[in-house]
Backbone as JSON Lines, residues from 0, in Angstrom:
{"i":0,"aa":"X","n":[-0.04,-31.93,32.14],"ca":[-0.04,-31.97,30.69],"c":[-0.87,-30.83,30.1]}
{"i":1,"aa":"X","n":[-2.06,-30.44,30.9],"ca":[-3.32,-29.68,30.27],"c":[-2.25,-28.06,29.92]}
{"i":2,"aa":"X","n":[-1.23,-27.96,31.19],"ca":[-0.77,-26.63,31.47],"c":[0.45,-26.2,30.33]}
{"i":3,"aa":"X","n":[0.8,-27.59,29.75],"ca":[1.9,-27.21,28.92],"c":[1.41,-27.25,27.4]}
{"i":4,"aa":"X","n":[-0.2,-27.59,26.97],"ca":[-0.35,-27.52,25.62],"c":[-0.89,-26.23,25.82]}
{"i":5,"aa":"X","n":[-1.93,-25.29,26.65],"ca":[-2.16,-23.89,26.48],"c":[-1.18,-22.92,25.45]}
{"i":6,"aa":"X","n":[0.06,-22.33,25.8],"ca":[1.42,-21.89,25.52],"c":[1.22,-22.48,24.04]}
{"i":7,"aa":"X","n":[1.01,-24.2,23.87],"ca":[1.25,-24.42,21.96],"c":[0.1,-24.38,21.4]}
{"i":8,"aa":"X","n":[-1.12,-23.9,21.94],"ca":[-2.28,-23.26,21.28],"c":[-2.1,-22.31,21.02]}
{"i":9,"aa":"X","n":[-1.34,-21.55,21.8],"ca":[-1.73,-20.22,21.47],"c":[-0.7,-19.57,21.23]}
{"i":10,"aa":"X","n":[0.16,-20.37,20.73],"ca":[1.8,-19.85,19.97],"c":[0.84,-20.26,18.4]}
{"i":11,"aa":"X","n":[0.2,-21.25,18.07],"ca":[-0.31,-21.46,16.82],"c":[-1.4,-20.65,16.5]}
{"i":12,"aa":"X","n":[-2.11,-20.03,17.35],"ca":[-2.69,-18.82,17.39],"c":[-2.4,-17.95,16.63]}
{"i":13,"aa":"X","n":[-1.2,-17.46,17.51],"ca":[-0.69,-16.34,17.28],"c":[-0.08,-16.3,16.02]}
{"i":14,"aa":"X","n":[0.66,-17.55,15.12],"ca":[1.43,-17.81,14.01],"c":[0.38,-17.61,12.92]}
{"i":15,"aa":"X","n":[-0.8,-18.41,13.44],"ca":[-1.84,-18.11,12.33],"c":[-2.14,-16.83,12.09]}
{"i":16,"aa":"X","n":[-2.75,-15.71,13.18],"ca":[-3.24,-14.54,13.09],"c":[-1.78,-13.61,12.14]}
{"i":17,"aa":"X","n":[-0.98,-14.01,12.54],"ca":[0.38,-12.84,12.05],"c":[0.25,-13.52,10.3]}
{"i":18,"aa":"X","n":[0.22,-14.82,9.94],"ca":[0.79,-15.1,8.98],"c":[-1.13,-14.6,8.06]}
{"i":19,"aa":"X","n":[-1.98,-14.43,8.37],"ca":[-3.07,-13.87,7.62],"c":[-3.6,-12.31,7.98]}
{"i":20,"aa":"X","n":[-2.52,-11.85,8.65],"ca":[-2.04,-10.27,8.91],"c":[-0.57,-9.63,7.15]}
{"i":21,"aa":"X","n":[-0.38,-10.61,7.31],"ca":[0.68,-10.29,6.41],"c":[-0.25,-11.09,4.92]}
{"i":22,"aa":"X","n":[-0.79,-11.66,4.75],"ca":[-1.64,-11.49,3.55],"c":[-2.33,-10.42,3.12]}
{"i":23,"aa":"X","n":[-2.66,-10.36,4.04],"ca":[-4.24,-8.88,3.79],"c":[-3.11,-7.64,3.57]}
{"i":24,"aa":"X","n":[-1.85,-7.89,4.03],"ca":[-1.26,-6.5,3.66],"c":[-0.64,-6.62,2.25]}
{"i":25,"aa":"X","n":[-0.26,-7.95,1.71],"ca":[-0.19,-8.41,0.61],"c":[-1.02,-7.73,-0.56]}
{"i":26,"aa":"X","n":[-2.36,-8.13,0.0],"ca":[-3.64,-7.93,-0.85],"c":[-3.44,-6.68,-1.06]}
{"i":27,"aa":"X","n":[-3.49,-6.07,0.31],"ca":[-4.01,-4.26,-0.33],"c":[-2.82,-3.48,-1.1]}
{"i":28,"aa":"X","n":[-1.54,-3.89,-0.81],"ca":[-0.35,-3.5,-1.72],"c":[-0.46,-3.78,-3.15]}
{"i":29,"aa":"X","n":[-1.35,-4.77,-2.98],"ca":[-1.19,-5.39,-4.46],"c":[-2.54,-4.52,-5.21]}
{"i":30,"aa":"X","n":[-3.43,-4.23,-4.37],"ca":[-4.72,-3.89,-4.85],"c":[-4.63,-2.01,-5.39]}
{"i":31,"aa":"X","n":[-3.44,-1.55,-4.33],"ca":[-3.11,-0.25,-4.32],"c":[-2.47,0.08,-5.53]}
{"i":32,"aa":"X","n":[-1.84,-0.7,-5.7],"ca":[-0.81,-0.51,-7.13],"c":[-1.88,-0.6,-8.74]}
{"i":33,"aa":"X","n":[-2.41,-1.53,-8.18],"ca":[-3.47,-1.71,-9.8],"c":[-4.51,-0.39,-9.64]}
{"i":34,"aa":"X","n":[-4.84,0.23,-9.23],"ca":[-5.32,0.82,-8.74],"c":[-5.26,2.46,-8.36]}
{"i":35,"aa":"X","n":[-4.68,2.74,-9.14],"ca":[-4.11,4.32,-9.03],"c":[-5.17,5.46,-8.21]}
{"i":36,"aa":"X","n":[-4.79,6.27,-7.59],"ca":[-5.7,7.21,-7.0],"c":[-5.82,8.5,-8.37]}
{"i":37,"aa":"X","n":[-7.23,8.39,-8.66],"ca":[-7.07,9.49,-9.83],"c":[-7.61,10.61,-9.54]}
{"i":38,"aa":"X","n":[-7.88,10.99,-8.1],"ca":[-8.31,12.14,-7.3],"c":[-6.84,13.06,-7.37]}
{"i":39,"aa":"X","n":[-5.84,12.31,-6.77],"ca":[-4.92,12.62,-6.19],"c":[-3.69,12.53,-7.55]}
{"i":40,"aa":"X","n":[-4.4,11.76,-9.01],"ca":[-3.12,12.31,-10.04],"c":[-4.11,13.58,-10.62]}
{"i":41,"aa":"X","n":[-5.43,13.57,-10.71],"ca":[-5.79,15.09,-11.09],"c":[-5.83,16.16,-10.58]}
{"i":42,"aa":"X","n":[-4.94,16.07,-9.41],"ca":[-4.44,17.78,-8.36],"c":[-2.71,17.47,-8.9]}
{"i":43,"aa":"X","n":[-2.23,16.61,-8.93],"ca":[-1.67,16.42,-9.69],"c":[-1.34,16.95,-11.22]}
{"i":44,"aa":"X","n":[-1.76,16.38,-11.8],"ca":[-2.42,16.99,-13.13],"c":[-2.4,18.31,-13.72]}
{"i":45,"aa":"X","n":[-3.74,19.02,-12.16],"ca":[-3.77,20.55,-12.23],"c":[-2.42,21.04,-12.08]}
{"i":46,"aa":"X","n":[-1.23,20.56,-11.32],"ca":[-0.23,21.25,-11.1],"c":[0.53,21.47,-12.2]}
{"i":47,"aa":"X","n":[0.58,21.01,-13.47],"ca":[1.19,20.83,-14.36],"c":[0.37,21.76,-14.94]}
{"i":48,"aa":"X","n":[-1.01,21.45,-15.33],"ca":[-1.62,22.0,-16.52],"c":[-2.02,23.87,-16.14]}
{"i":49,"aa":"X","n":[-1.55,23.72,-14.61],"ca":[-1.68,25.26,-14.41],"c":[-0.64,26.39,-15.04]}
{"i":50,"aa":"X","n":[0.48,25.64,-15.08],"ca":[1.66,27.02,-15.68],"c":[0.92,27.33,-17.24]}
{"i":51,"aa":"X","n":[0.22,26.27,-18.0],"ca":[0.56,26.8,-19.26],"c":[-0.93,25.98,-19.55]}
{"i":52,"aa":"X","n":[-2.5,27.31,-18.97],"ca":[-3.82,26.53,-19.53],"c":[-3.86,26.45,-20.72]}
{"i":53,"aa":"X","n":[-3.42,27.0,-22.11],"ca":[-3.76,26.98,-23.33],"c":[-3.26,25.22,-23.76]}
{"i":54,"aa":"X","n":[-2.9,24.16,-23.05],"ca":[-2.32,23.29,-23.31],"c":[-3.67,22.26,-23.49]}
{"i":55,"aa":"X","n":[-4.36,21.21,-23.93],"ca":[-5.12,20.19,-23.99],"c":[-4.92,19.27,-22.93]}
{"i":56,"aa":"X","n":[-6.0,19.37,-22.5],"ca":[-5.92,18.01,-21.25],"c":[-4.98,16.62,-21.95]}
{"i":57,"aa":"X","n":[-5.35,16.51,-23.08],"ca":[-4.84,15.04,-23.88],"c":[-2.98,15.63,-23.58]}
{"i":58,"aa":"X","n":[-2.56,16.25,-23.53],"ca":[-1.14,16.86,-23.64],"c":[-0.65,16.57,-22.19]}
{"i":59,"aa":"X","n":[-1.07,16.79,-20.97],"ca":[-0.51,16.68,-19.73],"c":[-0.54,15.01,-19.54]}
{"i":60,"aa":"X","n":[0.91,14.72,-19.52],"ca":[1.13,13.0,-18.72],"c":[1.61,13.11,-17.62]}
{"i":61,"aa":"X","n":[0.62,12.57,-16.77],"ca":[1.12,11.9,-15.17],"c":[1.32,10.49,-15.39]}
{"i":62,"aa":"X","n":[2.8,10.0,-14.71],"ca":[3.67,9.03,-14.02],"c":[2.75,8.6,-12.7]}
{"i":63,"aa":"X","n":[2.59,6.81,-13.01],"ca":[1.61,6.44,-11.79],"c":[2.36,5.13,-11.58]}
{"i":64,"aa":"X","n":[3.55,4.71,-11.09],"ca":[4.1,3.46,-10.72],"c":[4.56,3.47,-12.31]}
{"i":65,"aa":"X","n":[4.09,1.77,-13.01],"ca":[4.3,1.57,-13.71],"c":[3.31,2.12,-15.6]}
{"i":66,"aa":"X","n":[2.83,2.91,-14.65],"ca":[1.49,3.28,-16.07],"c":[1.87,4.88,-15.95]}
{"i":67,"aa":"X","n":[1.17,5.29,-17.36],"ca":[1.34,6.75,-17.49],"c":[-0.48,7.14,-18.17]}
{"i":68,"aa":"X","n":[-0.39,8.22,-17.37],"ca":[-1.96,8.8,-17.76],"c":[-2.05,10.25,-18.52]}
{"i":69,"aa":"X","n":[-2.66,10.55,-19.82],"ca":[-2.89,11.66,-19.61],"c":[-3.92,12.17,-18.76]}
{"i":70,"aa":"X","n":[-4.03,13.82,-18.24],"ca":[-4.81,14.41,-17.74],"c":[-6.37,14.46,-18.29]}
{"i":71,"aa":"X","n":[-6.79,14.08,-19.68],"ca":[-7.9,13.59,-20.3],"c":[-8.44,12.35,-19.23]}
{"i":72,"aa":"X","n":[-7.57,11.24,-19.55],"ca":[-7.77,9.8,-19.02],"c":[-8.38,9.93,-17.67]}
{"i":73,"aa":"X","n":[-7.35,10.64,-16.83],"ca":[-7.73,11.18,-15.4],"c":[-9.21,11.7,-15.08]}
{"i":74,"aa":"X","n":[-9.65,12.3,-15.82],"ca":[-10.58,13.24,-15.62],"c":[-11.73,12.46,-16.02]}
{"i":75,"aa":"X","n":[-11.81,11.77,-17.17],"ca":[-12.72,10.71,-17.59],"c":[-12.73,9.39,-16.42]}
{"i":76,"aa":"X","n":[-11.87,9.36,-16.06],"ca":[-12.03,8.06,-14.73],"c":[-13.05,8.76,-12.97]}
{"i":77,"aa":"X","n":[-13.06,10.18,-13.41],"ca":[-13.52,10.75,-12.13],"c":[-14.72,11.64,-12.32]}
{"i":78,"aa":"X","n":[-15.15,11.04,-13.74],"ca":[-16.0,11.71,-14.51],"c":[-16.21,13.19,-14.64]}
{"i":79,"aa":"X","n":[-15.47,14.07,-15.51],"ca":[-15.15,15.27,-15.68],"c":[-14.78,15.12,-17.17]}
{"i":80,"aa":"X","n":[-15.51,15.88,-17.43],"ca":[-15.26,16.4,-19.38],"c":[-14.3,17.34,-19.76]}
{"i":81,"aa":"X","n":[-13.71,16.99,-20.63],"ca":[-12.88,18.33,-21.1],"c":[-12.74,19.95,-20.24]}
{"i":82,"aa":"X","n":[-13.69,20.64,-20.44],"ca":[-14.05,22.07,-20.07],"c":[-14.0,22.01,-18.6]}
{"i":83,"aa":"X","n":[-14.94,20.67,-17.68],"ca":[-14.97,21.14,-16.36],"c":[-13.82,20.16,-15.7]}
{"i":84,"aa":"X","n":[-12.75,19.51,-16.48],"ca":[-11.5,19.29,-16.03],"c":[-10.67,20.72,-15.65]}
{"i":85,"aa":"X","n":[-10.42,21.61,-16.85],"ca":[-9.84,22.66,-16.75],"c":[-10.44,23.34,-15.95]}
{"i":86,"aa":"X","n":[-11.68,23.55,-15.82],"ca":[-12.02,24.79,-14.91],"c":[-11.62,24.36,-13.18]}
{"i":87,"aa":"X","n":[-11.9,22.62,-13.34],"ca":[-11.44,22.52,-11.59],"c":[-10.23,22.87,-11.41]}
{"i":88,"aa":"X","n":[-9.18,23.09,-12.2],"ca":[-8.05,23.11,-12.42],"c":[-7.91,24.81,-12.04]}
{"i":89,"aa":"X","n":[-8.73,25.6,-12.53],"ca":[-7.87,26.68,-12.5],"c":[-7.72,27.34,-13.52]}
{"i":90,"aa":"X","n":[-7.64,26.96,-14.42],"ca":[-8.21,27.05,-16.17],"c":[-9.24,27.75,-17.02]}
C-alpha cells in the first residue's frame, strides 16, 4: 500500500507546484502591463524627437499597450526635466 500512495503524493506535488507556477506568471504579466518600462519608451521617445529637436517634449506621443504617453510624462516618471530630457536625447 505504502508503494502505491508515493506516485499520488507526488503527482499532487507536482499539480500543486505547476498550478502556482502559472500564477506567478499570471502576476508578472499582469504587473508588466500596468507598468510600462519608461527607460525603454524614452529611447523610444528619443527616436522620434530626434528627426525634428525644435519639437516640445509635450508634442512627442509614445503608444504603450493600452495607454499613450507624451515624451514630457516619460521623462518626469524617470526624473528628467524638460532641457535634460532633450539633451539625453540628442537635442
Amino acid at each position: 500500500m505504502r508503494g502505491i500512495s508515493l506516485p499520488v503524493n507526488l503527482a499532487v506535488v507536482v499539480v500543486v507546484v505547476v498550478l502556482i507556477l502559472l500564477v506567478l506568471i499570471f502576476v508578472l504579466v499582469t504587473y508588466s502591463k500596468g507598468n510600462p518600462n519608461f527607460e525603454a519608451l524614452y529611447r523610444l521617445g528619443c527616436l522620434k524627437l530626434i528627426t525634428s529637436c525644435s519639437k516640445s517634449t509635450s508634442e512627442i506621443h509614445i503608444d504603450s499597450g493600452d495607454n499613450s504617453y507624451t515624451l514630457s510624462e516619460i521623462c518626469s516618471n524617470i526624473g528628467l526635466g524638460e532641457d535634460d530630457c532633450k539633451k539625453g536625447c540628442g537635442c
